[in-house]
Backbone as CSV, one residue per row, in Angstrom:
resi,resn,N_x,N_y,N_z,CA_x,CA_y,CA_z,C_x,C_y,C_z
1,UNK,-10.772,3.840,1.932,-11.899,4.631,1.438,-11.488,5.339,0.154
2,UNK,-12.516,5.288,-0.679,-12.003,6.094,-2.233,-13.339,6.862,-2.818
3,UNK,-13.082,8.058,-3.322,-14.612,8.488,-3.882,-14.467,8.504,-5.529
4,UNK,-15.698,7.887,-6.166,-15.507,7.544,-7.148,-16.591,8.498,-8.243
5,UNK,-16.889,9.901,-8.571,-18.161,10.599,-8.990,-18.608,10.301,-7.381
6,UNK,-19.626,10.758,-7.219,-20.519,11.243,-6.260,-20.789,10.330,-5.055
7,UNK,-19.697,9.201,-5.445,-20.445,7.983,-4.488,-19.055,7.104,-3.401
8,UNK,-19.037,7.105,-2.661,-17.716,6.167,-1.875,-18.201,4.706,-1.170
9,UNK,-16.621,4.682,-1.702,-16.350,2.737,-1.697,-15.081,3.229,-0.301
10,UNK,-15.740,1.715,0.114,-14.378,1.042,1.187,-13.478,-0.472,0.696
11,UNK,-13.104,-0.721,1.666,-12.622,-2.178,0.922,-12.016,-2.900,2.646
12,UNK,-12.547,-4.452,2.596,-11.741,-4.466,3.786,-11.447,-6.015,2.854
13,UNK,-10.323,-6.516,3.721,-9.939,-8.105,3.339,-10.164,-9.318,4.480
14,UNK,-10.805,-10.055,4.212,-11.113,-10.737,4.962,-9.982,-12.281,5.541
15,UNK,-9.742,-12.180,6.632,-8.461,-13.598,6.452,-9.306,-14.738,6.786
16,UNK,-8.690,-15.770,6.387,-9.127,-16.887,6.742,-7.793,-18.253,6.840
17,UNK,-8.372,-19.228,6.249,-7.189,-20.538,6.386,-6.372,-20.042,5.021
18,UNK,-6.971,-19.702,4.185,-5.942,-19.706,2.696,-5.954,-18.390,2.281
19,UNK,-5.829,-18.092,1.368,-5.696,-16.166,0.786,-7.518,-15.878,0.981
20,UNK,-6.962,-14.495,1.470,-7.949,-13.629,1.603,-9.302,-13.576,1.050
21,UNK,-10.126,-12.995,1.897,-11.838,-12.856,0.913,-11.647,-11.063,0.553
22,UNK,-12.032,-10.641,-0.361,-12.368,-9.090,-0.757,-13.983,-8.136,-0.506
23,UNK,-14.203,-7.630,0.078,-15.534,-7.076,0.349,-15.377,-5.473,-0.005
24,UNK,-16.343,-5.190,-0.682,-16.383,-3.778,-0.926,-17.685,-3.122,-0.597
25,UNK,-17.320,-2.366,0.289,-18.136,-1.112,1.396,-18.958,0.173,0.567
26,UNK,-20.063,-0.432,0.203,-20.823,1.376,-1.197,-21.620,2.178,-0.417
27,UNK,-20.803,2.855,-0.265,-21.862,4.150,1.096,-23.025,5.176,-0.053
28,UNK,-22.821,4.857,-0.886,-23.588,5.989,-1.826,-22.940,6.950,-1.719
29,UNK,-23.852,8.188,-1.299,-23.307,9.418,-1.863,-22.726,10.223,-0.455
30,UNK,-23.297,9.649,1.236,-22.559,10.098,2.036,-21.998,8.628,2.884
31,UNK,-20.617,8.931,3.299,-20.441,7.678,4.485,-20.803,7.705,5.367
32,UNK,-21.960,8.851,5.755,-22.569,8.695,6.838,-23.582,7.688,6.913
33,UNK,-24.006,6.781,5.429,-24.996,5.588,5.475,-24.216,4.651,5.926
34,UNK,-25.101,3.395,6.341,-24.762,2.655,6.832,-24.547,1.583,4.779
35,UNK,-22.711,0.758,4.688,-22.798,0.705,3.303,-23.533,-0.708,3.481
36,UNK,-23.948,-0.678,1.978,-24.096,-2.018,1.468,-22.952,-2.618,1.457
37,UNK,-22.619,-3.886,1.592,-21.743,-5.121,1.727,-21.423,-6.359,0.113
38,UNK,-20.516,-5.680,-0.861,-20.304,-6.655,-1.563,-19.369,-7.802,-1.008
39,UNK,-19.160,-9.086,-1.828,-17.812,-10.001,-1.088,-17.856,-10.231,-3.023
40,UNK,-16.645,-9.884,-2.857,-15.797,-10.350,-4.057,-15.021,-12.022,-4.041
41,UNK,-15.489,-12.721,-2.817,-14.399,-13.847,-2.224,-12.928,-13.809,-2.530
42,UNK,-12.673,-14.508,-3.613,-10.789,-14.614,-3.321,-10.323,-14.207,-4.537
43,UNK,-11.381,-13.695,-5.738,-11.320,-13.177,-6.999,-10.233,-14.501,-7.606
44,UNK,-11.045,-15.887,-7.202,-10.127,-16.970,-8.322,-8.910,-17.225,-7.290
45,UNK,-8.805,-17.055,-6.106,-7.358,-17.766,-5.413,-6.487,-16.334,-5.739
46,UNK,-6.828,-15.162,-6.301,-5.604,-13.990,-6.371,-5.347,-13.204,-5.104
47,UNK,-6.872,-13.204,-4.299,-6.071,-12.708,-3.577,-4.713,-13.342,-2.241
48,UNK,-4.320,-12.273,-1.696,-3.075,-12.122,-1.137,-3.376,-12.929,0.468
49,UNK,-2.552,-14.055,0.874,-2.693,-14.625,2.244,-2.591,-13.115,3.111
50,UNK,-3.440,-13.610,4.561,-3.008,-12.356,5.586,-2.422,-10.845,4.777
51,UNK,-3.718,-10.137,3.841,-3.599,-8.887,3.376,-3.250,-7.899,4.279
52,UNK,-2.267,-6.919,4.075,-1.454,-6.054,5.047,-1.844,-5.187,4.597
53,UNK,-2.165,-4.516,3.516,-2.599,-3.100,3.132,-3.020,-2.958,1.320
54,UNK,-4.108,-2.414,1.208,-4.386,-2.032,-0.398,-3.901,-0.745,-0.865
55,UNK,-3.611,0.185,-1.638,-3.447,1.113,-2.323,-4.072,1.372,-3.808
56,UNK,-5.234,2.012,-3.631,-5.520,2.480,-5.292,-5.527,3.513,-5.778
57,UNK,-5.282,3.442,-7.448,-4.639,4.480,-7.827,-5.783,4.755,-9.290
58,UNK,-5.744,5.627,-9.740,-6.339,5.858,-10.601,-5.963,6.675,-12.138
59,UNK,-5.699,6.306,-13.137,-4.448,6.718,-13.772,-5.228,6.138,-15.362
60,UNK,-5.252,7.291,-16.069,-6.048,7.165,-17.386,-7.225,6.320,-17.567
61,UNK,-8.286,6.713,-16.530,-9.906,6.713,-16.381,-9.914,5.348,-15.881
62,UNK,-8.711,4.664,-15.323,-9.234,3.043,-14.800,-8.810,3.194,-13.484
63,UNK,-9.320,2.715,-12.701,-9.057,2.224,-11.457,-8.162,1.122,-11.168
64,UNK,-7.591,1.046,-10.236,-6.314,-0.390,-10.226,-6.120,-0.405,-8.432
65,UNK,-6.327,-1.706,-8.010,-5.926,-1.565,-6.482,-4.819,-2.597,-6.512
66,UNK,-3.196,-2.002,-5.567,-2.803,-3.138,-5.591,-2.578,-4.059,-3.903
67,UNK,-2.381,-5.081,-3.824,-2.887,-5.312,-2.009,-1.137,-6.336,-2.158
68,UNK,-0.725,-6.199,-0.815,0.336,-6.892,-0.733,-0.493,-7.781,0.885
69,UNK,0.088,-8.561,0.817,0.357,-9.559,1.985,1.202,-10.837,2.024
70,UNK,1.064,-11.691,2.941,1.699,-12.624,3.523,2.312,-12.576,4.549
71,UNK,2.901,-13.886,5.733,3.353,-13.854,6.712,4.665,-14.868,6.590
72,UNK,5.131,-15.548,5.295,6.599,-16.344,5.632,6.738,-15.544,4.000
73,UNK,8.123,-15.807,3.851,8.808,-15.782,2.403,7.785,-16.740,1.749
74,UNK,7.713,-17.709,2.340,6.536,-18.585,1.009,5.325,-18.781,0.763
75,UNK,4.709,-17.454,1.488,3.354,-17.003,1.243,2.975,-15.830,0.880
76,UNK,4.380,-14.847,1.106,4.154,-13.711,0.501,4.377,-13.285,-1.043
77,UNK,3.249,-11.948,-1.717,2.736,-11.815,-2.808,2.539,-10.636,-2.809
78,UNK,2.244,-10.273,-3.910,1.511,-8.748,-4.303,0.753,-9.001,-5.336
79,UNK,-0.629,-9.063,-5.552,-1.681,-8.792,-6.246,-2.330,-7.785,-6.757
80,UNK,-2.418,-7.370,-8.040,-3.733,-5.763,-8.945,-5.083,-6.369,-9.113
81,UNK,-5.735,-5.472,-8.547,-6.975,-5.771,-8.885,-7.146,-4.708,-9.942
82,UNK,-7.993,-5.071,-10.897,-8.452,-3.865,-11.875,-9.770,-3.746,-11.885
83,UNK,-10.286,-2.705,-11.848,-11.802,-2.133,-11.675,-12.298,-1.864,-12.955
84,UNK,-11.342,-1.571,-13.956,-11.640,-0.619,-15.161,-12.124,0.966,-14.696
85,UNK,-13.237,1.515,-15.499,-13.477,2.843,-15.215,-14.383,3.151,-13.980
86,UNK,-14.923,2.213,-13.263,-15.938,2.716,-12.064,-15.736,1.767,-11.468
87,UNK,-15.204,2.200,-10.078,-15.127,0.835,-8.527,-16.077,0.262,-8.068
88,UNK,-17.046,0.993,-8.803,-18.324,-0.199,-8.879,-18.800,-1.514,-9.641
89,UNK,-17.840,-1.894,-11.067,-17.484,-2.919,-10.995,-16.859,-4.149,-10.744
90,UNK,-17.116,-5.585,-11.200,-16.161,-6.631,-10.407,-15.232,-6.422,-10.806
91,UNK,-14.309,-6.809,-10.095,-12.854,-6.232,-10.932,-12.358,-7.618,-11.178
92,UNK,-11.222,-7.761,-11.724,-10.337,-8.816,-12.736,-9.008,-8.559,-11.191
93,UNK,-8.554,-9.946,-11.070,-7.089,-10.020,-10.256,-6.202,-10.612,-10.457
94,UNK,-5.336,-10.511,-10.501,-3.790,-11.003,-11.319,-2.780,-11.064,-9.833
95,UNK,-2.062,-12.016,-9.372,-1.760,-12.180,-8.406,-0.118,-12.312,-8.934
96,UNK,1.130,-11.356,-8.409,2.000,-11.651,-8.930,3.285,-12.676,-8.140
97,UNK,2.738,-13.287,-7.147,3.418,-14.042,-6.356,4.398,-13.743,-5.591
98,UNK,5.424,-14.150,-5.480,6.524,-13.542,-4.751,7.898,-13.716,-5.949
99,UNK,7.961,-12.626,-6.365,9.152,-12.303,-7.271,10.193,-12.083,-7.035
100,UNK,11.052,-12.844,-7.598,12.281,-13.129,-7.263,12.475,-13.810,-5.694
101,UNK,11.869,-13.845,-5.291,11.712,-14.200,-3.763,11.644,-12.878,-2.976
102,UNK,11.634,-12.069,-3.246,12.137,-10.619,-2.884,11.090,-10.413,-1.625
103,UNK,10.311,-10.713,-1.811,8.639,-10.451,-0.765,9.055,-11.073,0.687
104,UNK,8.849,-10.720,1.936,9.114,-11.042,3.119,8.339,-10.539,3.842
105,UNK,6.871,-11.265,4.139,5.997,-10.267,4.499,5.974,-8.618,4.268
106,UNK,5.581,-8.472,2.973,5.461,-7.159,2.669,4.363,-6.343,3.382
107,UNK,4.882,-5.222,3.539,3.866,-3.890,4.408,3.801,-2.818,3.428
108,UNK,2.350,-1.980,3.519,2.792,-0.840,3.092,2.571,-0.642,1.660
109,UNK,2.202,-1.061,0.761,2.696,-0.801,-0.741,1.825,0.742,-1.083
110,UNK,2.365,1.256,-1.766,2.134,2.471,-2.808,2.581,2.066,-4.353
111,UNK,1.384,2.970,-5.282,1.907,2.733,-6.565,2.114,4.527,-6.920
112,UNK,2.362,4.721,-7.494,2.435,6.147,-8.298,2.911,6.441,-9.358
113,UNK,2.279,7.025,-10.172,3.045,7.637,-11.537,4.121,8.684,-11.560
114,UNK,4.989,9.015,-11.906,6.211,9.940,-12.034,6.190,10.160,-13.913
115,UNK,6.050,11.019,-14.231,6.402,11.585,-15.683,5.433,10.338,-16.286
116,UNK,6.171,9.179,-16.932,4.983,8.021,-17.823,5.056,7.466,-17.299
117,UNK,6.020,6.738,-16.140,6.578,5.749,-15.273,5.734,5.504,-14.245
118,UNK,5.181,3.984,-13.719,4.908,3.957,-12.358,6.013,3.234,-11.518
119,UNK,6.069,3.739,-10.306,6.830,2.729,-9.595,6.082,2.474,-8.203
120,UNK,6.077,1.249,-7.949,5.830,0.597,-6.110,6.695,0.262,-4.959
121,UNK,6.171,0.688,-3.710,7.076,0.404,-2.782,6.854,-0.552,-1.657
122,UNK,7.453,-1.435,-1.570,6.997,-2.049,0.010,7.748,-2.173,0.959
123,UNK,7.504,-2.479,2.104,8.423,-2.825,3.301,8.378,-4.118,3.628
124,UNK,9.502,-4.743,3.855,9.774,-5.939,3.744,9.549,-6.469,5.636
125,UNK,8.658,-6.980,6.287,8.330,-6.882,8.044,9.613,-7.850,8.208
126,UNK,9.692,-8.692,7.861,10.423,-9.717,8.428,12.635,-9.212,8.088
127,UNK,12.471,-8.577,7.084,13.853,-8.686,6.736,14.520,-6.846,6.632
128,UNK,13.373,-6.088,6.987,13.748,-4.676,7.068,14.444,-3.763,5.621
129,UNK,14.003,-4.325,4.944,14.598,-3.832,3.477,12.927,-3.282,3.178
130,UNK,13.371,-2.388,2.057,12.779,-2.188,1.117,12.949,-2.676,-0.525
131,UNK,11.742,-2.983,-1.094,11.196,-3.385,-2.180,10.662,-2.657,-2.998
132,UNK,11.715,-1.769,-3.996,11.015,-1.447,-5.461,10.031,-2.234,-6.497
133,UNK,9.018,-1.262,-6.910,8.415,-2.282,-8.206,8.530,-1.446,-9.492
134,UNK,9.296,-1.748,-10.406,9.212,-0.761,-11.400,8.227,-0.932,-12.841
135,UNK,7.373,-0.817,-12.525,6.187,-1.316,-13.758,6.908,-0.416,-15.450
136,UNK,7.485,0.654,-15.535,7.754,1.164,-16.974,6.472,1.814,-16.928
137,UNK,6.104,2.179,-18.455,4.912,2.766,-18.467,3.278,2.345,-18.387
138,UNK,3.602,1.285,-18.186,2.273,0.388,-18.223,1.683,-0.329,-17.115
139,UNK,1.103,0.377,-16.519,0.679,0.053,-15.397,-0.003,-1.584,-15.019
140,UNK,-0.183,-2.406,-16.245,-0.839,-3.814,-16.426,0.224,-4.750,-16.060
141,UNK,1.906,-4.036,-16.349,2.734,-5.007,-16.730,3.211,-5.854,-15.532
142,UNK,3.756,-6.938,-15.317,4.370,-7.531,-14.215,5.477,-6.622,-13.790
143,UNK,5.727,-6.313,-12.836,7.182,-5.502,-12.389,8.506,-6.050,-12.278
144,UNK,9.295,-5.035,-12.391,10.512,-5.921,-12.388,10.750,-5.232,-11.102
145,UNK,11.610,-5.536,-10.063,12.056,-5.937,-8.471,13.039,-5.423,-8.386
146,UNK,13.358,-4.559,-7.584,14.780,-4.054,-6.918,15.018,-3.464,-5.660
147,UNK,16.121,-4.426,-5.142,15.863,-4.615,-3.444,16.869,-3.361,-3.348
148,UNK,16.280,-1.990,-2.751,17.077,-1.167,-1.841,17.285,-1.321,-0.803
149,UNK,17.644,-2.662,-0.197,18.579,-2.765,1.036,17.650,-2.503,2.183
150,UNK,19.437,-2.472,3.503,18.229,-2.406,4.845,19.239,-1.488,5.572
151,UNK,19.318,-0.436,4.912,20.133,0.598,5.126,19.278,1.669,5.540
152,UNK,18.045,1.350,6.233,17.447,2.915,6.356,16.820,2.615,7.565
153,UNK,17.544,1.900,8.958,17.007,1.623,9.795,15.687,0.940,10.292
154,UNK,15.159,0.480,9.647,13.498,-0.066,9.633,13.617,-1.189,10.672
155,UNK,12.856,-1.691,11.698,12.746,-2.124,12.736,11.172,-2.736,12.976
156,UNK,11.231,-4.562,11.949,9.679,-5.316,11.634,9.080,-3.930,11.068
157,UNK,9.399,-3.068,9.926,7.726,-1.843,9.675,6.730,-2.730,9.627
158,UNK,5.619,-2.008,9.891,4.402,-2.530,9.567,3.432,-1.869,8.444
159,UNK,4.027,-0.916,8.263,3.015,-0.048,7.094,4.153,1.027,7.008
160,UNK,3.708,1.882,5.769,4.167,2.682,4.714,3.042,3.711,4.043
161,UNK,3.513,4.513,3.913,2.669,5.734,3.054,3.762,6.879,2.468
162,UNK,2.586,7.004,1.307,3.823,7.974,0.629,3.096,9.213,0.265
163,UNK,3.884,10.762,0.482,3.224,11.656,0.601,4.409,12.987,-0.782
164,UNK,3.753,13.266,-1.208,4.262,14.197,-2.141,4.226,15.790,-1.285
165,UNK,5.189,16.640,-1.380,5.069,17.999,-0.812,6.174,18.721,-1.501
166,UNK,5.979,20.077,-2.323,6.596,20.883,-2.420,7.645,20.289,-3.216
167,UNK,7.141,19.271,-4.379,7.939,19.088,-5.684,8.994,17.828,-4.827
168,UNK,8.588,17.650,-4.045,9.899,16.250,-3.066,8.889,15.484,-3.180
169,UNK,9.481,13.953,-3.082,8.860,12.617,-2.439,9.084,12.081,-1.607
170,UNK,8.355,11.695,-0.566,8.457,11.322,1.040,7.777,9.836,0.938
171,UNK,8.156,9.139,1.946,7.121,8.145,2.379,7.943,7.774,4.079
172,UNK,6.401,7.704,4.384,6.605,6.971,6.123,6.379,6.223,6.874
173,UNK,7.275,5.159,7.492,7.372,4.166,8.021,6.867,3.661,9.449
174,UNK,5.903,2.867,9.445,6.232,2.983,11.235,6.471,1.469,11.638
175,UNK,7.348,1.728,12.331,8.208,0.792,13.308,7.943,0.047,14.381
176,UNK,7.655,-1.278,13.900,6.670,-2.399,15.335,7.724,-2.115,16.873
177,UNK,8.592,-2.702,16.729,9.919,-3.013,17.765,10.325,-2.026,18.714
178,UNK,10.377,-0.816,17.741,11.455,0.275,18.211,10.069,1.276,18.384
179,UNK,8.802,1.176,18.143,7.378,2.220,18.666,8.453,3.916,17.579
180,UNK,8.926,3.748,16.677,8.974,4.671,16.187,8.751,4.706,14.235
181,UNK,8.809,6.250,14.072,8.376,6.517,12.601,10.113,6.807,11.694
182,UNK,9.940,6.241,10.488,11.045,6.602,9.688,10.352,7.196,8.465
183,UNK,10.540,8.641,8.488,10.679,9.154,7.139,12.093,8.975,5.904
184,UNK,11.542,8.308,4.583,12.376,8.311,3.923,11.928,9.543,3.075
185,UNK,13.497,10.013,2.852,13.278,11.270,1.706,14.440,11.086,0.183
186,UNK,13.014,10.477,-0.446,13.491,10.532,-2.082,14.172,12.082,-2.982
187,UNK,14.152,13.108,-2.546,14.151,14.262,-3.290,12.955,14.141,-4.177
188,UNK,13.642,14.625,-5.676,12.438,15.108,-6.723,12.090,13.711,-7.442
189,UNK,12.709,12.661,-7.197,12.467,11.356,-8.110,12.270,10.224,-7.213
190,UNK,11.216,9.271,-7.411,11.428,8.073,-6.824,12.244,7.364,-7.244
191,UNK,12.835,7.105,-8.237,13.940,6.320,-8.465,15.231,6.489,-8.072
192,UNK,15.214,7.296,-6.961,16.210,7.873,-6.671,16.160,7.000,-4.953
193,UNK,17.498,6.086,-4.436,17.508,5.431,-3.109,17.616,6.647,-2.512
194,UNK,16.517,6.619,-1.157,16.138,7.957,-0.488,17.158,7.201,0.930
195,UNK,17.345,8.896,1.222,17.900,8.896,2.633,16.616,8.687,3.438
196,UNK,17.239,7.944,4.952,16.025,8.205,6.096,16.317,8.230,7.344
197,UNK,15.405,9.291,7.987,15.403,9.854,8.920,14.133,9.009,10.105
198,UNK,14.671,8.293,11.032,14.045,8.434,12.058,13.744,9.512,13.090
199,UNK,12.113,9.710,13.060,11.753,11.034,13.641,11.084,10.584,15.187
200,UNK,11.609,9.365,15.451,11.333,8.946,17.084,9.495,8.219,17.170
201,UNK,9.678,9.073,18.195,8.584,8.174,18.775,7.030,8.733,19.258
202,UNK,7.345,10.387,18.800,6.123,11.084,18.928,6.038,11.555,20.271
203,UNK,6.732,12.014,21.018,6.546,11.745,22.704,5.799,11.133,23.427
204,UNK,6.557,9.773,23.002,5.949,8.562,23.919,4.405,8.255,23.704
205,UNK,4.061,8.495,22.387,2.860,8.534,21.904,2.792,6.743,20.994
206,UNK,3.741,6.375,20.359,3.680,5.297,19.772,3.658,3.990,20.643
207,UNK,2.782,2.950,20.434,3.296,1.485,20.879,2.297,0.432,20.282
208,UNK,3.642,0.257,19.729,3.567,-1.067,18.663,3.149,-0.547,17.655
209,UNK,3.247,0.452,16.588,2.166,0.783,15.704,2.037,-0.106,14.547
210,UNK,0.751,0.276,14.100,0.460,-1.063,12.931,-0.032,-0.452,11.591
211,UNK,-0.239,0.820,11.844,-1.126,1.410,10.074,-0.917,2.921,10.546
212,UNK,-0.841,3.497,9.517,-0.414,5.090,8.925,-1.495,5.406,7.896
213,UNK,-1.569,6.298,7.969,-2.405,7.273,6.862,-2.222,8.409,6.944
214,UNK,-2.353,8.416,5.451,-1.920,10.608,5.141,-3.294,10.884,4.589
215,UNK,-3.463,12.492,4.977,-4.547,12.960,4.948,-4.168,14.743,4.639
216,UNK,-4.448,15.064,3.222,-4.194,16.336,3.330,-5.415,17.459,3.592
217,UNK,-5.745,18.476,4.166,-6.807,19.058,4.552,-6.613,20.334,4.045
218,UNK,-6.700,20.786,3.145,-6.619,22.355,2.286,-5.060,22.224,2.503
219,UNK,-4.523,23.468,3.063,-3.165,23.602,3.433,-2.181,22.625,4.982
220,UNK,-3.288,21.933,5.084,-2.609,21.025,6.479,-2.335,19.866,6.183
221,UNK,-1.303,19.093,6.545,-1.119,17.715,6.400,-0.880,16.842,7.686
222,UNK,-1.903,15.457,7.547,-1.871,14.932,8.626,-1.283,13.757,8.679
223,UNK,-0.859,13.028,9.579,-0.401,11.170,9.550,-1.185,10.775,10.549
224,UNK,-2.177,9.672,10.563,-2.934,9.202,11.518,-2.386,7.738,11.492
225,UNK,-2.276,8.027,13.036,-1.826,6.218,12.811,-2.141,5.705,14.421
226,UNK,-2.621,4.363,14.669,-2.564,3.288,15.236,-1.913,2.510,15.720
227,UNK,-1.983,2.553,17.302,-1.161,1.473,18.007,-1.695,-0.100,18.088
């Protein structure tokens, strides 16, 4: 869900035999309507086989979604969609394949800006690493790839979110296998390989989880997530 001026969009991905269909959800001005139904289909073959999660970001008046999926090393990808200035147009998709080979059913991606810099993150399901994307300052550009390892306990993740608090960078993991969450903690820089902390299992609240979301509410912060 994203609000764009006065009006909110959804987005779901549709699977099928080959890469994904794209549909976008226009509730108008409350989501309490029932939305209208665009289908973007496969935006040209870009989008992503078996889509695992979108992230959009919005960063000098354009819109940009990026969607990772796949289920072997040789189907997994990461794809941008670009909206330009309102998510109410068709957007343009650029599909960046699997780089370097690095992609292993990716989970999870985030993009974010830091100072001019963006960088992306994914979780790798099949091989428990994480996957840098370091775009530089230009958010259009192809990324260049850097595997931080599988040094931070991750166990198949299935999703990722990343949460900013109190001048630190966080993001959190949740864990198919082991029914638990790993917070990694970047300090003040993402470019910085973060330590991580497995924070368990919620008391016996997790099983199998599959999707995370952060949600900040004035001064409260939430993680909603799904077994």
């Amino acid at each position: 869900i994203a609000k764009d001026g006065d009006k909110y969009y959804g987005f779901i991905a549709v699977g099928g035999t080959g890469v994904d269909t794209l549909l976008r959800l226009d509730f108008g001005s409350s989501l309490a309507n029932v939305p209208d139904t665009v289908n973007f289909g496969t935006l040209l073959g870009t989008m992503p086989v078996n889509t695992a999660k979108f992230n959009l970001i919005k960063t000098n008046g354009n819109w940009y979604m990026f969607a990772c999926g796949g289920n072997t090393i040789a189907n997994s990808s990461v794809a941008r969609i670009d909206f330009g200035t309102s998510i109410a147009n068709t957007p343009n998709s650029v599909n960046f394949g699997n780089l370097n080979n690095l992609f292993n059913a990716p989970k999870g991606i985030f993009v974010r800006k830091e100072g001019s810099l963006f960088y992306g993150f994914v979780a790798n399901n099949l091989t428990n690493d994480i996957i840098r994307l370091d775009f530089g300052s230009n958010i259009s550009l192809t990324p260049s790839l850097t595997n931080l390892g599988t040094g931070f306990g991750l166990a198949n993740p299935t999703d990722m979110v990343s949460v900013a608090d109190g001048g630190n960078e966080y993001a959190f993991v949740t864990n198919l296998t082991t029914n638990t969450i790993t917070r990694l903690d970047f300090g003040v820089s993402l470019i910085t390989t973060p330590t991580a902390v497995n924070i368990g299992n919620l008391n016996n609240q997790l099983f199998g989880p599959t999707s995370i979301t952060y949600i900040r509410d004035c001064d409260s912060m939430h993680l909603f997530l799904t077994n």
